[in-house]
N, C-alpha and C positions, 0 to 999 in steps of 0.2 A: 116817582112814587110807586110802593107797591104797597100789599096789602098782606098782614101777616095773621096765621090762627091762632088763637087764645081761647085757653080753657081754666074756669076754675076750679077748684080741687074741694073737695067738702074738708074741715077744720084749717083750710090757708085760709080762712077769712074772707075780705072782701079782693084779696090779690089774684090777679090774671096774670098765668104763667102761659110762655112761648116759645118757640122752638126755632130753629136757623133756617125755618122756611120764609121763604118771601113769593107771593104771586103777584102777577100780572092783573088779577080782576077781583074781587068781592067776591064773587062768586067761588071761584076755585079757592079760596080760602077759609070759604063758610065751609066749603064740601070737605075739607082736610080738617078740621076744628069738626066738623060731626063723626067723621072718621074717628078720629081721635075717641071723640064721646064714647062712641059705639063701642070701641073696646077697650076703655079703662071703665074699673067697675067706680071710681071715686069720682070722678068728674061730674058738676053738677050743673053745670052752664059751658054755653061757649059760645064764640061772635071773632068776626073779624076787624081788625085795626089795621090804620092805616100806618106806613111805614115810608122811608127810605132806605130801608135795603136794598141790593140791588135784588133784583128780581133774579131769582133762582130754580125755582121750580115752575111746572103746569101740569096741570092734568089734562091728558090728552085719552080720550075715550074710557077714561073713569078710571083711569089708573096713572097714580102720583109716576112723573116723569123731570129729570133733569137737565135744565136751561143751560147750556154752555155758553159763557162769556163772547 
């Protein structure tokens, strides 16, 4: 299981759009999903879901890093 960012977009409705990240914790993927926030001007929510991707990235000392297989 990992956990992936989603963000809504203001006129996509009630739809949560995602990207080909996948984390290891809630945590690091609530941080990437606010990241996100912070610099798109349309985004009007965000939250993390749970996934099965395989787990791809982490953040390691507050900056997005990538998980090699």
């Amino acid at each position: 299981m990992s956990w992936k960012p989603e963000v809504q977009v203001a006129g996509n409705g009630d739809k949560w759009s995602q990207n080909s990240l996948a984390f290891a914790t809630r945590e690091e993927a609530l941080h990437s999903a606010r990241d996100l926030m912070n610099r798109w001007l349309l985004v009007t929510d965000c939250r993390a879901a749970e996934s099965d991707q395989p787990v791809n990235y982490a953040i390691v000392d507050g900056k997005l890093q990538e998980v090699k297989a």
